[in-house]
mmCIF file as Biopython writes it, N, C-alpha, C and O atoms, coordinates in Angstrom:
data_model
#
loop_
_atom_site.group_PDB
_atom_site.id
_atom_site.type_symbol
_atom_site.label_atom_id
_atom_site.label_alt_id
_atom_site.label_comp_id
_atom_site.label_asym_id
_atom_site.label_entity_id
_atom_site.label_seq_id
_atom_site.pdbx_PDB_ins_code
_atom_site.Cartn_x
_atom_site.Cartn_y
_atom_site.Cartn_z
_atom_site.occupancy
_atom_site.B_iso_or_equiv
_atom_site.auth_seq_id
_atom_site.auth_asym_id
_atom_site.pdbx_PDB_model_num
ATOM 1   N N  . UNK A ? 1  ? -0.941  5.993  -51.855 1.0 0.0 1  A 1 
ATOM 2   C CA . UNK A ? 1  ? -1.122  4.671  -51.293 1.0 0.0 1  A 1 
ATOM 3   C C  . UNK A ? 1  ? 0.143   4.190  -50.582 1.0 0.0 1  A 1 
ATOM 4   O O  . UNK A ? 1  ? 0.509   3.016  -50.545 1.0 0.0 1  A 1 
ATOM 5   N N  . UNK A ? 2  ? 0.741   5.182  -50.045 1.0 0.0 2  A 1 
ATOM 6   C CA . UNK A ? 2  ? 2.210   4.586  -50.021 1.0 0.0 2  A 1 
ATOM 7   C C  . UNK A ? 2  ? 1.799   3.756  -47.785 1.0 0.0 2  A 1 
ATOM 8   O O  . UNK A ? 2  ? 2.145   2.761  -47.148 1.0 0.0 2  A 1 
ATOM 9   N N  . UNK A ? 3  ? 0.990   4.916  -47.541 1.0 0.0 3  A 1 
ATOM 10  C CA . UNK A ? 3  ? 0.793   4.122  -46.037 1.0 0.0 3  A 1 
ATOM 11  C C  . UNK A ? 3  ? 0.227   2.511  -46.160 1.0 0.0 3  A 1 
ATOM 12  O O  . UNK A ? 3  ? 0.433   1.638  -45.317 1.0 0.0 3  A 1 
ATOM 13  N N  . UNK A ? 4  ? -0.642  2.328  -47.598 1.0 0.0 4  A 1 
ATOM 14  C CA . UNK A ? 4  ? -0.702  0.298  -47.232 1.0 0.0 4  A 1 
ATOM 15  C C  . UNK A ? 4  ? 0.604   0.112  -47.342 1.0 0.0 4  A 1 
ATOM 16  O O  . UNK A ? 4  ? 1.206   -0.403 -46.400 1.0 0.0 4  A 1 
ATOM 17  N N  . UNK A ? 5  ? 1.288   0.500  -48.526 1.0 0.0 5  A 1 
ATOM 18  C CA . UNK A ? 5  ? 2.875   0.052  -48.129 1.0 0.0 5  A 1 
ATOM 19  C C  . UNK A ? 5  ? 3.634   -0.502 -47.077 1.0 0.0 5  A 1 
ATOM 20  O O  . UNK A ? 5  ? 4.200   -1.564 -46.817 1.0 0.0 5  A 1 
ATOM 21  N N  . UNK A ? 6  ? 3.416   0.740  -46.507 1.0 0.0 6  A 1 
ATOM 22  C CA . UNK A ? 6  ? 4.262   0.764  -44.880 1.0 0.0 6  A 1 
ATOM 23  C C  . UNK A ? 6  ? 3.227   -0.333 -44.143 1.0 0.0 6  A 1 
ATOM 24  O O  . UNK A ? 6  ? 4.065   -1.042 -43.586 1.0 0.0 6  A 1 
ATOM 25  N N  . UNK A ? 7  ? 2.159   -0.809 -43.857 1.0 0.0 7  A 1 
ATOM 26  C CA . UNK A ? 7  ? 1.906   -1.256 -43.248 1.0 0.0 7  A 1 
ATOM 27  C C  . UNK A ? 7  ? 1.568   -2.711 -43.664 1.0 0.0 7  A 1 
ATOM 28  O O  . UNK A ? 7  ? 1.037   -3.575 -42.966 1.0 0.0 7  A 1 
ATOM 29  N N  . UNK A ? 8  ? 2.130   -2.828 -45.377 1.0 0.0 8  A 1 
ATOM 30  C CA . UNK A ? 8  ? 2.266   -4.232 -45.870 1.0 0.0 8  A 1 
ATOM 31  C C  . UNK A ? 8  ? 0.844   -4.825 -46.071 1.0 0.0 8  A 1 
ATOM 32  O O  . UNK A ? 8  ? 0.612   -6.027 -45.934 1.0 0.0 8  A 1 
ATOM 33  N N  . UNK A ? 9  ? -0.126  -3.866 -46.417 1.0 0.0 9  A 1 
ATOM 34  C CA . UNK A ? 9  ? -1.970  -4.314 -46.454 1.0 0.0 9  A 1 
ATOM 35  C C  . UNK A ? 9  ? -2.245  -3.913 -47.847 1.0 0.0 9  A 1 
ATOM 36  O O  . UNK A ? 9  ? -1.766  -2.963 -48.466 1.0 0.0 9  A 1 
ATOM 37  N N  . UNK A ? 10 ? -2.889  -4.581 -48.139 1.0 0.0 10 A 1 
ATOM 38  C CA . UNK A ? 10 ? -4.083  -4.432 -49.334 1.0 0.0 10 A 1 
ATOM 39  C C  . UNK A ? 10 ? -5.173  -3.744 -49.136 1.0 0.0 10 A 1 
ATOM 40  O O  . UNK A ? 10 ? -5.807  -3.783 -48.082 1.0 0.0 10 A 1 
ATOM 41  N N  . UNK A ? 11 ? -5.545  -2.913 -50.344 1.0 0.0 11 A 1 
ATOM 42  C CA . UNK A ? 11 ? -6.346  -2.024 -49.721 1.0 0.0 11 A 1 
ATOM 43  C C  . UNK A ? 11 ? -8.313  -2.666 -48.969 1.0 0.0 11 A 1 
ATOM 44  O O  . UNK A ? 11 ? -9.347  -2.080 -48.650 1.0 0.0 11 A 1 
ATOM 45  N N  . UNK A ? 12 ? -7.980  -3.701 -49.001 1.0 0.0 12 A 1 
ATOM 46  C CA . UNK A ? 12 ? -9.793  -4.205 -48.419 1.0 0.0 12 A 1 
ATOM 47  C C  . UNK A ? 12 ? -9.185  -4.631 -47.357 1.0 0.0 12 A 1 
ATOM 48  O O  . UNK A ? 12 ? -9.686  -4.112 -46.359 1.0 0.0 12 A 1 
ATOM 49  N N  . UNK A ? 13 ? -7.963  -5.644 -47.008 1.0 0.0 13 A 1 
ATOM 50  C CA . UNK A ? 13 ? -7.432  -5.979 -46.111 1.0 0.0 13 A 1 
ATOM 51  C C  . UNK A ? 13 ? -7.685  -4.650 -44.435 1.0 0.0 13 A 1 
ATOM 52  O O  . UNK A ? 13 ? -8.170  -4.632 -43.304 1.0 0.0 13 A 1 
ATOM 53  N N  . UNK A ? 14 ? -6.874  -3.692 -45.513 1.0 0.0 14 A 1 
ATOM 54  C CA . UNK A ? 14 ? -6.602  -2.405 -44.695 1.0 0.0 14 A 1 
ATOM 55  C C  . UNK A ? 14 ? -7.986  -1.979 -44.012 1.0 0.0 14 A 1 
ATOM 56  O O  . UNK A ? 14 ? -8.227  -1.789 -42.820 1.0 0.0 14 A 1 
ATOM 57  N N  . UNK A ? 15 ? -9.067  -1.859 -45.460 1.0 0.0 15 A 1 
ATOM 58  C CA . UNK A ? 15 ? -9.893  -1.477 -44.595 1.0 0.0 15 A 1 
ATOM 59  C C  . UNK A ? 15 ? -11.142 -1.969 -43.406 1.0 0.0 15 A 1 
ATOM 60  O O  . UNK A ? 15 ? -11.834 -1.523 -42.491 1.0 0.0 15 A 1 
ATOM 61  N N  . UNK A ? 16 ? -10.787 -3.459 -44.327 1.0 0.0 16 A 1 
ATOM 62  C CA . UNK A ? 16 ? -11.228 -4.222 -43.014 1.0 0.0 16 A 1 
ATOM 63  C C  . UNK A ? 16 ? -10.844 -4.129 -41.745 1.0 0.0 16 A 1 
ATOM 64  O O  . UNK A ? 16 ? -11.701 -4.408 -40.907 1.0 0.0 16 A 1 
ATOM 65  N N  . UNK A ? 17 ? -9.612  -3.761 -41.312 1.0 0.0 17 A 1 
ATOM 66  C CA . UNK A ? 17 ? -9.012  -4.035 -40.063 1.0 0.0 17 A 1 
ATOM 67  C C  . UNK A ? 17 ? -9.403  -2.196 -39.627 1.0 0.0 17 A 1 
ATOM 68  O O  . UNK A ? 17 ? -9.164  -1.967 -38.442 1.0 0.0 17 A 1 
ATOM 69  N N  . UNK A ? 18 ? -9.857  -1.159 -40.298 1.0 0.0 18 A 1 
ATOM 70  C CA . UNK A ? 18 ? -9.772  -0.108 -40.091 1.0 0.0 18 A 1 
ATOM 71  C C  . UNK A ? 18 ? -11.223 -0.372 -39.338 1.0 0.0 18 A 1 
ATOM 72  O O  . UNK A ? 18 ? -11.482 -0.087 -38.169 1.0 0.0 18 A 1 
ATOM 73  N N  . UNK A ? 19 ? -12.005 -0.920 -40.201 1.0 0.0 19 A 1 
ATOM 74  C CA . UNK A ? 19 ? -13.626 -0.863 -39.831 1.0 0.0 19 A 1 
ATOM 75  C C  . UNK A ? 19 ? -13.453 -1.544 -38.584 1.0 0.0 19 A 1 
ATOM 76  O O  . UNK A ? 19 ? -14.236 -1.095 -37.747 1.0 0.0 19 A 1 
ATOM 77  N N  . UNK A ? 20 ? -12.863 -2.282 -38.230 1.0 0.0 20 A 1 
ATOM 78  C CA . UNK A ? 20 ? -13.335 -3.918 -36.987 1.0 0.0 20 A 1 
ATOM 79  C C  . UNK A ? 20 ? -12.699 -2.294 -35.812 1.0 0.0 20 A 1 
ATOM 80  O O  . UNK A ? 20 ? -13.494 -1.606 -35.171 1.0 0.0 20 A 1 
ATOM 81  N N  . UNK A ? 21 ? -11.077 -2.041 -35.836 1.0 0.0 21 A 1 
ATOM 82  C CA . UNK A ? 21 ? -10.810 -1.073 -34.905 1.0 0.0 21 A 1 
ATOM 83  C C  . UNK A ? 21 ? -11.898 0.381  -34.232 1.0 0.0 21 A 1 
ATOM 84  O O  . UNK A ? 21 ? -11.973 1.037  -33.193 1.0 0.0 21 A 1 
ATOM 85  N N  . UNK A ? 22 ? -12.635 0.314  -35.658 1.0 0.0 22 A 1 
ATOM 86  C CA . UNK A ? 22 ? -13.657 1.461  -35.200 1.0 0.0 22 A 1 
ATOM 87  C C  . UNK A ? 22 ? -15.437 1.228  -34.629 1.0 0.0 22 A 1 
ATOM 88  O O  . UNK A ? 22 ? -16.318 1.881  -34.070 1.0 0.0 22 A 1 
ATOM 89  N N  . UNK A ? 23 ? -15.213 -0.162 -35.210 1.0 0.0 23 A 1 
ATOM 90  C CA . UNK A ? 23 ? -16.468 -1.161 -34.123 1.0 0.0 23 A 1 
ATOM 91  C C  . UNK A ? 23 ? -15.994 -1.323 -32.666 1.0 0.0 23 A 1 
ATOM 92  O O  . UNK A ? 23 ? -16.740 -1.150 -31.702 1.0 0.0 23 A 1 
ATOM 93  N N  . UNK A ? 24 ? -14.675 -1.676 -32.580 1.0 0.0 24 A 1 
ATOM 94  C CA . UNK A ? 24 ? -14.212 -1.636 -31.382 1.0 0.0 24 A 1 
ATOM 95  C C  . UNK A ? 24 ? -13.999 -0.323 -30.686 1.0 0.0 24 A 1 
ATOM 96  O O  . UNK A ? 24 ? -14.910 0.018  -29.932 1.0 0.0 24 A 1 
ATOM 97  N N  . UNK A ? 25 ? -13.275 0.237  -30.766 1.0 0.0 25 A 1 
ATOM 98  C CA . UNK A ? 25 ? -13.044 1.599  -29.978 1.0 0.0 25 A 1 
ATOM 99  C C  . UNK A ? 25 ? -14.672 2.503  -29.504 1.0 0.0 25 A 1 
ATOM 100 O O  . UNK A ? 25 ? -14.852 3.025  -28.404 1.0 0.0 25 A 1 
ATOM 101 N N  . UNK A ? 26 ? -15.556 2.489  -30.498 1.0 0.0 26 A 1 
ATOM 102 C CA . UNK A ? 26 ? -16.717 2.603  -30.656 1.0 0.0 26 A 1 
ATOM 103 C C  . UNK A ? 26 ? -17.591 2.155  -29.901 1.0 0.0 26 A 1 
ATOM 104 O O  . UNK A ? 26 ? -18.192 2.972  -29.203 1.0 0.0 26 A 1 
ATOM 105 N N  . UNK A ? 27 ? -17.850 1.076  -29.828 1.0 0.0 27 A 1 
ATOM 106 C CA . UNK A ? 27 ? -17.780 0.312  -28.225 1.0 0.0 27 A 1 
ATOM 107 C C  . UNK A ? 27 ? -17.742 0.737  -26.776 1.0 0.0 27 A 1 
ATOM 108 O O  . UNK A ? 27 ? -18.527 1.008  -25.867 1.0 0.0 27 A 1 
ATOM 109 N N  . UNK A ? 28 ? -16.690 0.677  -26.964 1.0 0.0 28 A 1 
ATOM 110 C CA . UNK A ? 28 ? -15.642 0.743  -25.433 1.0 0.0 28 A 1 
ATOM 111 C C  . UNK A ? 28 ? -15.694 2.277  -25.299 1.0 0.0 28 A 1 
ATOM 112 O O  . UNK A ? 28 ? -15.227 2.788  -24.280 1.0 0.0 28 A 1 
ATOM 113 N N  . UNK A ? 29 ? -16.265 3.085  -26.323 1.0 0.0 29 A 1 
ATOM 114 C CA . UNK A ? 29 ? -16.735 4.945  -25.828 1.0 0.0 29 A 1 
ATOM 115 C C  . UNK A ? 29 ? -17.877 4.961  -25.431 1.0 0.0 29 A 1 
ATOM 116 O O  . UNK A ? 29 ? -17.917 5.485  -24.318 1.0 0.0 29 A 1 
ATOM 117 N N  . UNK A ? 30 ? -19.394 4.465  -25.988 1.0 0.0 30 A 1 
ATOM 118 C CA . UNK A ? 30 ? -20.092 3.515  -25.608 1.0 0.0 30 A 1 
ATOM 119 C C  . UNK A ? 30 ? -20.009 2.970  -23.725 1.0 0.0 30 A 1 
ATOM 120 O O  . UNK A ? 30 ? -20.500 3.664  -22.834 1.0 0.0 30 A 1 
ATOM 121 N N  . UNK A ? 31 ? -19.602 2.206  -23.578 1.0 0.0 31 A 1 
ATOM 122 C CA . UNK A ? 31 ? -19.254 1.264  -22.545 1.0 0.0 31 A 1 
ATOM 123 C C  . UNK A ? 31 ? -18.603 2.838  -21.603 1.0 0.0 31 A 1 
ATOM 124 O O  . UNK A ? 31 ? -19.149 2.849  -20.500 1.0 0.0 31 A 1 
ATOM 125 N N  . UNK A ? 32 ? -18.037 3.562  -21.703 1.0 0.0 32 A 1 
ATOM 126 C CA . UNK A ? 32 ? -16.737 4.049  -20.605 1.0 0.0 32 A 1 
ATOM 127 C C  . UNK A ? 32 ? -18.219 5.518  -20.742 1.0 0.0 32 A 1 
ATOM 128 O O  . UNK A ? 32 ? -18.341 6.320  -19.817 1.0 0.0 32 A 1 
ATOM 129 N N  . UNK A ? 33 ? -18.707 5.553  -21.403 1.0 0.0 33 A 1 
ATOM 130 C CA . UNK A ? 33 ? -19.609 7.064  -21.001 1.0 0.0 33 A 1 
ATOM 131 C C  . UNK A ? 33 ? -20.742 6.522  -20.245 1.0 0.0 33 A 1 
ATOM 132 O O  . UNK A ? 33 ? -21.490 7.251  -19.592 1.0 0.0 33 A 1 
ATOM 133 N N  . UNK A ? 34 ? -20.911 4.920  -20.350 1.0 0.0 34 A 1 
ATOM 134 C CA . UNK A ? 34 ? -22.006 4.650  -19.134 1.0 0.0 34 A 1 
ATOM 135 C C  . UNK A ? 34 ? -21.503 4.232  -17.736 1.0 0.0 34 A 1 
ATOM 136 O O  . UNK A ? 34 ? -21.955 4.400  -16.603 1.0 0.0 34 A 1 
ATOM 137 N N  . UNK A ? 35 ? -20.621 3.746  -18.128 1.0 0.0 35 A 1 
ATOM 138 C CA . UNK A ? 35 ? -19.844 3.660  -16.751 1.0 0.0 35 A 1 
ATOM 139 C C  . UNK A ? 35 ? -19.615 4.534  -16.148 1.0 0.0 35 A 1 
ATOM 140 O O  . UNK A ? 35 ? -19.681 4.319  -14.938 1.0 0.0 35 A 1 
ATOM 141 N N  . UNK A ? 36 ? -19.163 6.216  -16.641 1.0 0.0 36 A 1 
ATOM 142 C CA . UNK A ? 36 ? -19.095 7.425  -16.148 1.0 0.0 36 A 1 
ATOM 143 C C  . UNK A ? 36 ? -20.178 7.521  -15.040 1.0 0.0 36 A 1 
ATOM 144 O O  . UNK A ? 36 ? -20.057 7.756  -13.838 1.0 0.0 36 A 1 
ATOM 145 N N  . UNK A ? 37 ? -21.083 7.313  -15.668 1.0 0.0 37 A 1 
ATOM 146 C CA . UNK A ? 37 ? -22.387 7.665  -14.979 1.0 0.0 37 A 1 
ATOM 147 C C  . UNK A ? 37 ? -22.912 6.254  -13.823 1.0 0.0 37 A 1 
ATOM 148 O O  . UNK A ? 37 ? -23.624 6.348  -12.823 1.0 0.0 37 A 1 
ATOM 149 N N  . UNK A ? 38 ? -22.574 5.607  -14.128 1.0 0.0 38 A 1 
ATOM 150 C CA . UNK A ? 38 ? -22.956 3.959  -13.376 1.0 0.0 38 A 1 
ATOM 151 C C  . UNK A ? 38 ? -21.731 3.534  -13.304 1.0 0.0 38 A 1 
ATOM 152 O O  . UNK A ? 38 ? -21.458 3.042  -14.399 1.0 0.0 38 A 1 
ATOM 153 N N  . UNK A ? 39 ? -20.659 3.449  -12.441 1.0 0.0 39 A 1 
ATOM 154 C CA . UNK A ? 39 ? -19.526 3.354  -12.173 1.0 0.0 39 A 1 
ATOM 155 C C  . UNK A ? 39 ? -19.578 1.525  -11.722 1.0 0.0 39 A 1 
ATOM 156 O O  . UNK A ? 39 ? -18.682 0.683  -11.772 1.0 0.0 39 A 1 
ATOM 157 N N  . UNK A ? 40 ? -20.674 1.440  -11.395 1.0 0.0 40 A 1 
ATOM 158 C CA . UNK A ? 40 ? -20.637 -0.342 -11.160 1.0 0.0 40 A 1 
ATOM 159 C C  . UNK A ? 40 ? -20.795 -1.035 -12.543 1.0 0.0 40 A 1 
ATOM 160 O O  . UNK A ? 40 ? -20.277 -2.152 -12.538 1.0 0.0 40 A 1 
ATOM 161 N N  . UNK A ? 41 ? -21.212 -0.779 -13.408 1.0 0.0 41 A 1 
ATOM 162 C CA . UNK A ? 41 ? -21.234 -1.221 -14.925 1.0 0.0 41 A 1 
ATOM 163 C C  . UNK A ? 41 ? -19.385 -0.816 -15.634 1.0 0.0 41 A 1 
ATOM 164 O O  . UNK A ? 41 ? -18.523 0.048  -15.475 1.0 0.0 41 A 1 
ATOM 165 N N  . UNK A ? 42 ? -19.607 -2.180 -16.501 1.0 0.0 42 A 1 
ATOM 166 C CA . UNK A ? 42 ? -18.497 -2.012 -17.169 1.0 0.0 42 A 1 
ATOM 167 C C  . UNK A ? 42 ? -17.299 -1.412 -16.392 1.0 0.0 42 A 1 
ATOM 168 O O  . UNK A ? 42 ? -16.795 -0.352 -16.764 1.0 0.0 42 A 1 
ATOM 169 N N  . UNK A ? 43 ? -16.768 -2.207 -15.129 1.0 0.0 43 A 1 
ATOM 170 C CA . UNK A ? 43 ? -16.124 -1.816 -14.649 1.0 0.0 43 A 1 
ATOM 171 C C  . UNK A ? 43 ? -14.474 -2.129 -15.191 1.0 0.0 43 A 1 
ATOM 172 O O  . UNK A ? 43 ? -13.504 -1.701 -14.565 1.0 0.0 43 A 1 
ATOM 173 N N  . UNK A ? 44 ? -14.396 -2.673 -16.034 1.0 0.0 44 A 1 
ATOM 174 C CA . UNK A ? 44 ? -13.040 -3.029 -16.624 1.0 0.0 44 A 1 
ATOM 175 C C  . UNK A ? 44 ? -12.771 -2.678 -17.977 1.0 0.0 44 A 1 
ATOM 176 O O  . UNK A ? 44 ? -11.728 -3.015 -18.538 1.0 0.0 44 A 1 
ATOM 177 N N  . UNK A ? 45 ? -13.911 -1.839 -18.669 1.0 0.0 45 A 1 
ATOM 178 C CA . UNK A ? 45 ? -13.899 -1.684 -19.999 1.0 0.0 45 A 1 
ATOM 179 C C  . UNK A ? 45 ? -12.639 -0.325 -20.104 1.0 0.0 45 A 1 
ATOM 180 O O  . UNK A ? 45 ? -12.320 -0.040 -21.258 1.0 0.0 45 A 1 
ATOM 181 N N  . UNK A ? 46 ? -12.291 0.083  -19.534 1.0 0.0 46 A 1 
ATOM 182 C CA . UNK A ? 46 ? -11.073 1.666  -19.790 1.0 0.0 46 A 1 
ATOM 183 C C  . UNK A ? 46 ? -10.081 0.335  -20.275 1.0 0.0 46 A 1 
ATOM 184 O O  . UNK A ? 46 ? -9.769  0.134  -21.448 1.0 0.0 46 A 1 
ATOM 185 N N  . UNK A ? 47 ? -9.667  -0.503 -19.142 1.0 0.0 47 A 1 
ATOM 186 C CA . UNK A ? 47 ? -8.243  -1.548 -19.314 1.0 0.0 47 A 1 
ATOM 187 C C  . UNK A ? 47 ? -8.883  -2.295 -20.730 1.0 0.0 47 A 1 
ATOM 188 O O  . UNK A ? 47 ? -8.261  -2.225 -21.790 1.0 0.0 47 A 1 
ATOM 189 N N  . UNK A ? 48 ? -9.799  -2.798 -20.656 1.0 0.0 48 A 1 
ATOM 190 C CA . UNK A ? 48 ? -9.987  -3.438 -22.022 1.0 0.0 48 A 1 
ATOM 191 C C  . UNK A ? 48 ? -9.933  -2.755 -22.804 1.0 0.0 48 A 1 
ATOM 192 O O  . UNK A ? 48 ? -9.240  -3.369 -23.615 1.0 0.0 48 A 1 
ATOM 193 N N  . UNK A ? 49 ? -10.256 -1.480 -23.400 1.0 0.0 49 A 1 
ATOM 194 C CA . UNK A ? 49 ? -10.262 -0.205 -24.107 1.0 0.0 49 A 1 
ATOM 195 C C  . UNK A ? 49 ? -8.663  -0.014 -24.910 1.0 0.0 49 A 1 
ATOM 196 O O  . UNK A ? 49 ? -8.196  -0.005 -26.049 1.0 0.0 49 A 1 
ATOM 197 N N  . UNK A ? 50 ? -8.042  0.180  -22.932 1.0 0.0 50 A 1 
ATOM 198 C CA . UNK A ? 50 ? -6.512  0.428  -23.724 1.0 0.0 50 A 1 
ATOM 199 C C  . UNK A ? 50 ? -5.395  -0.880 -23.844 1.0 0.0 50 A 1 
ATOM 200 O O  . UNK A ? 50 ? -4.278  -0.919 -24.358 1.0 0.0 50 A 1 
ATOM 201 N N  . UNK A ? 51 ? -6.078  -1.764 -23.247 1.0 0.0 51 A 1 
ATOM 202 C CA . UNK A ? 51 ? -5.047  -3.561 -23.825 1.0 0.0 51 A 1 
ATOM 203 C C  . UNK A ? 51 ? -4.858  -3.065 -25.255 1.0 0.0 51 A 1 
ATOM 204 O O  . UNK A ? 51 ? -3.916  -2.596 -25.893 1.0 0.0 51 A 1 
ATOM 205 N N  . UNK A ? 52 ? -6.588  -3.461 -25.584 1.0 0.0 52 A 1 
ATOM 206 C CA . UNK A ? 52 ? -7.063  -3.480 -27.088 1.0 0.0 52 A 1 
ATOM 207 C C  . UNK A ? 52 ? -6.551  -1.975 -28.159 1.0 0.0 52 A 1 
ATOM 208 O O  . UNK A ? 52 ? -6.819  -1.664 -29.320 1.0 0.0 52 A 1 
ATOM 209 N N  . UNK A ? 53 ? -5.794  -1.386 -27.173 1.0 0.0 53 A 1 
ATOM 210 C CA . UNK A ? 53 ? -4.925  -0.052 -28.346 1.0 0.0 53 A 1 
ATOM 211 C C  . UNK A ? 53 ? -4.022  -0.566 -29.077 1.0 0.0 53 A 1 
ATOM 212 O O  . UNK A ? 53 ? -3.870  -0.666 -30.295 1.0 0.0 53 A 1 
ATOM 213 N N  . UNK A ? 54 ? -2.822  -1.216 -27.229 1.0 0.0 54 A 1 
ATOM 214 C CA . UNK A ? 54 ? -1.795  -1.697 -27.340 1.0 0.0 54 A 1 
ATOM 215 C C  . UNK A ? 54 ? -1.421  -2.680 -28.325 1.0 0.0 54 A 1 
ATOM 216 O O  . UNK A ? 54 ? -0.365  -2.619 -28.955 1.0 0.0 54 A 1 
ATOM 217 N N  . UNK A ? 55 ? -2.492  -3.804 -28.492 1.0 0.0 55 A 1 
ATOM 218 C CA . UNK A ? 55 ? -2.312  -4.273 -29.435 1.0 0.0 55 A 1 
ATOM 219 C C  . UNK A ? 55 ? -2.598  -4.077 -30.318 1.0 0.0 55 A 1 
ATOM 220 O O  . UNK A ? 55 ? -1.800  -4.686 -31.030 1.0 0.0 55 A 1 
ATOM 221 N N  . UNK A ? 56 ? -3.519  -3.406 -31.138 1.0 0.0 56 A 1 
ATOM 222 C CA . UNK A ? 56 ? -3.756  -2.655 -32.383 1.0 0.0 56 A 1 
ATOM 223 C C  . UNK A ? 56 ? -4.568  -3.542 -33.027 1.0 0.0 56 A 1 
ATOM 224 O O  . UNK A ? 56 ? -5.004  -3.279 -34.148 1.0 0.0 56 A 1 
#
């Protein structure tokens, strides 16, 4: 358990924020494989994709 440590979380805390990141990213793979194909859809979701890395 030493990584909640390092990252100062409790373990429901932790995995709450683990689950919401993988609703999100999840998403936006979602969103960027239809856009592949329909390039006029979701035309800003890659930048929203990687804002939403940056900030974690």
């Amino acid at each position: 358990m030493g990584h909640l440590e390092d990252v100062n979380m409790t373990y429901f805390s932790h995995m709450k924020r683990a689950f919401a990141l993988s609703f999100r990213y999840g998403l936006s793979t979602v969103q960027l494989i239809i856009h592949g194909f329909l390039p006029f859809l979701f035309i800003d979701a890659g930048k929203k994709a990687a804002d939403s890395y940056e900030r974690g």
